[in-house]
GUDRENMAR-998143 format. One record per residue (C-alpha): residue number from 1; x, y, z; residue in three letters. Coordinates in pm, 1 decimal, decimal comma. Example, Ala and Ser with C-alpha at 12.3 -4.5 7.8 and 13.67 -1.06 7.14 Angstrom:
2
<k->1	x->1230,0	y->-450,0	z->780,0	r->ala> .
<k->2	x->1367,0	y->-106,0	z->714,0	r->ser> .
//
This chain:
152
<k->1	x->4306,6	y->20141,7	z->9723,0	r->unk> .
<k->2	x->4454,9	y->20435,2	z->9872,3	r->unk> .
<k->3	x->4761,0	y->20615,8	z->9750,2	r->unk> .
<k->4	x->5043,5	y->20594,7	z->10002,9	r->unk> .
<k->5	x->5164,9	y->20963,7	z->9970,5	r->unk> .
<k->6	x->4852,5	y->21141,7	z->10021,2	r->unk> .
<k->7	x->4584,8	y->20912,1	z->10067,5	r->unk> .
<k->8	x->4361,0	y->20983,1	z->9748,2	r->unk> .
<k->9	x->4213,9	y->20745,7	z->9549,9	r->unk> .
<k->10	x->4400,1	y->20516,5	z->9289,2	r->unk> .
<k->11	x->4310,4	y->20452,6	z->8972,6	r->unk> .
<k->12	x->4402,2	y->20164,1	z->8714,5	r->unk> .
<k->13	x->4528,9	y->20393,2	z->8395,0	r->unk> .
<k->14	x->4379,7	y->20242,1	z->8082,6	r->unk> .
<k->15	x->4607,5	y->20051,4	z->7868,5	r->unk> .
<k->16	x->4864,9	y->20052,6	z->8122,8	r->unk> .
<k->17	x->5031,6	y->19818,4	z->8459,8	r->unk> .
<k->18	x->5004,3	y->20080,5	z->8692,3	r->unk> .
<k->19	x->4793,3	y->20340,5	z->8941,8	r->unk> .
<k->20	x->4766,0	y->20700,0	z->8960,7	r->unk> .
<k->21	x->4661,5	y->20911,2	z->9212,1	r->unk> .
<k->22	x->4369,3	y->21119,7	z->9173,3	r->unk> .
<k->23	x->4470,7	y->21353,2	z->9359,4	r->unk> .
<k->24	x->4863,7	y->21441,8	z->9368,3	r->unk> .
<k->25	x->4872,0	y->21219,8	z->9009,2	r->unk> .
<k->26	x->5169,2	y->21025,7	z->9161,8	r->unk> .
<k->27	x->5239,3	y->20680,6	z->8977,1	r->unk> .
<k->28	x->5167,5	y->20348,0	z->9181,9	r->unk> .
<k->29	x->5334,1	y->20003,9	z->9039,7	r->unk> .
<k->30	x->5232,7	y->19662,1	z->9134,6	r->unk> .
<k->31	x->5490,4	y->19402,2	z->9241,0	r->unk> .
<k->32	x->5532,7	y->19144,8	z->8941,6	r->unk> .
<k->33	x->5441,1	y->18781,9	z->9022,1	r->unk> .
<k->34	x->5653,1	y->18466,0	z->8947,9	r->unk> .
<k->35	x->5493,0	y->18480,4	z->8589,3	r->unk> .
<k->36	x->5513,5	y->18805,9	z->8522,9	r->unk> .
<k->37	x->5154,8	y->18898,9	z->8634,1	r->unk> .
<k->38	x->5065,7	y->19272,5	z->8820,8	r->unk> .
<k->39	x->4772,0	y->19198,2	z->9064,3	r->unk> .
<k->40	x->4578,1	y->19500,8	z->9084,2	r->unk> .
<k->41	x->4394,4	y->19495,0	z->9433,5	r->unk> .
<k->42	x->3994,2	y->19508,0	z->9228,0	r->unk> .
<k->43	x->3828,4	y->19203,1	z->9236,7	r->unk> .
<k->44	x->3551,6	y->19113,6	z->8994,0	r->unk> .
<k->45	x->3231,0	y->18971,2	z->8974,1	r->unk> .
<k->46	x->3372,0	y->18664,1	z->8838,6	r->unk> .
<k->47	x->3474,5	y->18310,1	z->8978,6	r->unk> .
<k->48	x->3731,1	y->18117,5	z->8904,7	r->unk> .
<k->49	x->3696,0	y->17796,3	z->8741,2	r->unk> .
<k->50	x->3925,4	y->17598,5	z->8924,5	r->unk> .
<k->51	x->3873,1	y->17684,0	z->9340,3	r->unk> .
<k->52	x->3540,3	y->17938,7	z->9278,2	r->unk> .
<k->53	x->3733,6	y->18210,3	z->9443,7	r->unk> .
<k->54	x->3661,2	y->18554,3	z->9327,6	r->unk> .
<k->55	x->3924,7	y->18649,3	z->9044,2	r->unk> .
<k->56	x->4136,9	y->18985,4	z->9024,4	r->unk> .
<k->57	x->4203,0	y->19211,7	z->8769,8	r->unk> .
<k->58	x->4570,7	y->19142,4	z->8650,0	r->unk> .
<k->59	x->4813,5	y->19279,4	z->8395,0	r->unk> .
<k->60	x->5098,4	y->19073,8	z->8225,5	r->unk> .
<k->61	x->5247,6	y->19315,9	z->7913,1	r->unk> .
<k->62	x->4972,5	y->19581,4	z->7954,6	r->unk> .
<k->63	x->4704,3	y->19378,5	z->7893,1	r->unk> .
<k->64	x->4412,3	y->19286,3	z->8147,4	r->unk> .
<k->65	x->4338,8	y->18940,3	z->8260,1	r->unk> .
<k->66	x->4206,3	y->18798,8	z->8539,7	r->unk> .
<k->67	x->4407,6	y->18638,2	z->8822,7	r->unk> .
<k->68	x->4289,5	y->18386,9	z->9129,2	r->unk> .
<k->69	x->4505,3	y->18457,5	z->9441,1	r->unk> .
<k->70	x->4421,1	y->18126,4	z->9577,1	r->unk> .
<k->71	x->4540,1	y->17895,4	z->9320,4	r->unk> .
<k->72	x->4718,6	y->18135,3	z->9117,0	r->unk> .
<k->73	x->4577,5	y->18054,4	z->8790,6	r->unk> .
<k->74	x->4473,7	y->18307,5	z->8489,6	r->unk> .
<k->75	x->4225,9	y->18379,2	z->8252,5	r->unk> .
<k->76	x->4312,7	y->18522,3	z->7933,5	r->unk> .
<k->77	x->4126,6	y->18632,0	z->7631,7	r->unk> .
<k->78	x->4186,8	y->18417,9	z->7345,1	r->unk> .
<k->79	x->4208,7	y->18715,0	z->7062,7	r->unk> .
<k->80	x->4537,9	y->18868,1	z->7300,0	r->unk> .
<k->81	x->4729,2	y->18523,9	z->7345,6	r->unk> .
<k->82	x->4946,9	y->18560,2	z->7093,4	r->unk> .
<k->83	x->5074,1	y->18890,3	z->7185,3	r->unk> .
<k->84	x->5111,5	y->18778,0	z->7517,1	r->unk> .
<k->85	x->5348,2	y->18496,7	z->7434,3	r->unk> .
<k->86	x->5532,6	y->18666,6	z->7154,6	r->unk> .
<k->87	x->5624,1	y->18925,2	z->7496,5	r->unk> .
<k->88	x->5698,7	y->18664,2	z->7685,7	r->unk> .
<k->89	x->5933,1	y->18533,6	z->7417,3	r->unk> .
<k->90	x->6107,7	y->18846,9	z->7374,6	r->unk> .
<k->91	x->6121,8	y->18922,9	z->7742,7	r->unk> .
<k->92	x->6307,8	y->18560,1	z->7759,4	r->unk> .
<k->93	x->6498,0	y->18478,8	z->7426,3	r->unk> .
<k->94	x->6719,0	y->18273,5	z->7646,0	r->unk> .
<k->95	x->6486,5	y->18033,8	z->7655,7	r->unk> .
<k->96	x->6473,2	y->17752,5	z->7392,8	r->unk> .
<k->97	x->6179,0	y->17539,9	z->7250,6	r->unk> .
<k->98	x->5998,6	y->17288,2	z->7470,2	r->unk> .
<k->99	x->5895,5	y->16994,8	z->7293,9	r->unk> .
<k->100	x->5524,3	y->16940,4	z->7362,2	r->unk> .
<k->101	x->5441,0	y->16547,4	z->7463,2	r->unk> .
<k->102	x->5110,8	y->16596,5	z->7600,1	r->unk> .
<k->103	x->4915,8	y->16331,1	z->7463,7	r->unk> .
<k->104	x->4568,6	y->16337,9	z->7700,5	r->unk> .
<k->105	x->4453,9	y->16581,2	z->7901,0	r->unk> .
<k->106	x->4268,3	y->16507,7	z->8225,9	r->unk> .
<k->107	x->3947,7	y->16489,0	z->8247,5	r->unk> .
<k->108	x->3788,0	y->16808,2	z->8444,0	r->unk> .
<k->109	x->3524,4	y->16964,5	z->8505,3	r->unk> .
<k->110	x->3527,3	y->17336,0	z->8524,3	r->unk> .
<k->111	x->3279,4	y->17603,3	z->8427,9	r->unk> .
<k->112	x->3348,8	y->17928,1	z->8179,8	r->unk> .
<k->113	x->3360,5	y->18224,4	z->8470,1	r->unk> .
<k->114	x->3166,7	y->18444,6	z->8197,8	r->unk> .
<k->115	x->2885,6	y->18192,2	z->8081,2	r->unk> .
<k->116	x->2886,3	y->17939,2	z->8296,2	r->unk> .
<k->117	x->2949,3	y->17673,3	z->8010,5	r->unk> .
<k->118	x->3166,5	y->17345,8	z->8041,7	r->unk> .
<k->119	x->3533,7	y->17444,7	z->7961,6	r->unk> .
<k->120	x->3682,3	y->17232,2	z->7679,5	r->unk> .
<k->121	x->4036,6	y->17065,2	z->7794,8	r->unk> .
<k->122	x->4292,4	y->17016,0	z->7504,5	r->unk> .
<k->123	x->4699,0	y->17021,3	z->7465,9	r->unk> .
<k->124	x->4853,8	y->17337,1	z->7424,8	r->unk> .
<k->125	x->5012,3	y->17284,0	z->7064,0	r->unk> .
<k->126	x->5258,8	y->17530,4	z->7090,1	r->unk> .
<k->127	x->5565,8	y->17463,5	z->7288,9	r->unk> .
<k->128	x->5575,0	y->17332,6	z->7615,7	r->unk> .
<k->129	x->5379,3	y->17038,6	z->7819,1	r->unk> .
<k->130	x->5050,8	y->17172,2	z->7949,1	r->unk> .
<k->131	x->4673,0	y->17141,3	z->7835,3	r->unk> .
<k->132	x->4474,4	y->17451,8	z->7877,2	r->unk> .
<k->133	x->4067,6	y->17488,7	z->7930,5	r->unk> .
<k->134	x->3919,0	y->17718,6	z->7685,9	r->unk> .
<k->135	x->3500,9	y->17858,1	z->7657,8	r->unk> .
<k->136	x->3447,1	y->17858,5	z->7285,6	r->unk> .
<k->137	x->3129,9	y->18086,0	z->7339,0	r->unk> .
<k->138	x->3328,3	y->18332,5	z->7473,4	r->unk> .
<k->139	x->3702,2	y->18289,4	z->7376,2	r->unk> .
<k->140	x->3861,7	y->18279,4	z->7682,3	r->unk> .
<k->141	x->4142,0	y->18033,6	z->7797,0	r->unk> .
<k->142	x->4218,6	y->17942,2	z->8185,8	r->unk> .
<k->143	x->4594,1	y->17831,9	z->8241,6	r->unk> .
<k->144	x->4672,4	y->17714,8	z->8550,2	r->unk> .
<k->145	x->4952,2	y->17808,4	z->8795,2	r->unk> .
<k->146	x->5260,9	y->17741,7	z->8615,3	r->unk> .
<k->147	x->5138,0	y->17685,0	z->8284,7	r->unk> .
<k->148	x->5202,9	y->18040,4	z->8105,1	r->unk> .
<k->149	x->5572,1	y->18005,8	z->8217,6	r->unk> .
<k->150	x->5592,9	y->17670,0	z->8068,4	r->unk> .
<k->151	x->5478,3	y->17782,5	z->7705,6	r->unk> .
<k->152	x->5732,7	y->18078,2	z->7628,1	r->unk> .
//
């Protein structure tokens, strides 16, 4: 990705939602999603679960994920999801609880993008009416379009 004042290169800066220019060291922000999500324009080597696209690097609160443009669903690692939604709590304290009521979850079949491993499907049991898949090997959980905004 170029930058759009001088046409150097841009560069994700570490720990943060935005490019810089390597060149004139201006400041580039991505456009925030529905969810709150900053696609970065850097795909990975990694394959969503869900529609086998290739997945993007993302940002929600400064911290990386990985996005699918086609379906629009994320994958998160495990050991950051509670900073996440205690974020997306603040961001939103208008928001009250959602009582959970899911009581099944359906039965899917998708694949860890990191091992290749059968994703577990289980309720959410925090607030709100979603079941996430999850890779216990290597702590990652895949919410679907939709879902992250129904747990704040």
């Amino acid at each position: 990705m170029n930058c759009k004042n001088c046409a150097g290169t841009l560069e994700i800066v570490p720990n943060r939602d935005y490019y810089k220019c390597s060149y004139c060291d201006s400041l580039h922000f991505p456009k925030e999603n529905s969810e709150n999500i900053k696609i970065f324009n850097q795909k990975k080597k990694r394959f969503c679960p869900k529609c086998k696209e290739s997945l993007n690097l993302a940002s929600i609160h400064n911290i990386k994920i990985l996005h699918c443009e086609k379906c629009r669903g994320n994958l998160i690692r495990a050991k950051t999801m509670n900073y996440i939604l205690s974020e997306l709590k603040t961001k939103n304290p208008h928001l009250g609880p959602i009582k959970s009521n899911v009581e099944t979850c359906p039965n899917r079949n998708l694949n860890c993008p990191f091992c290749r491993s059968k994703m577990d499907s289980h309720p959410y049991h925090g607030q709100g009416n979603v079941s996430i898949d999850s890779c216990g090997k290597c702590y990652v959980i895949w919410f679907d379009y939709g879902e992250l905004s129904s747990i704040r």
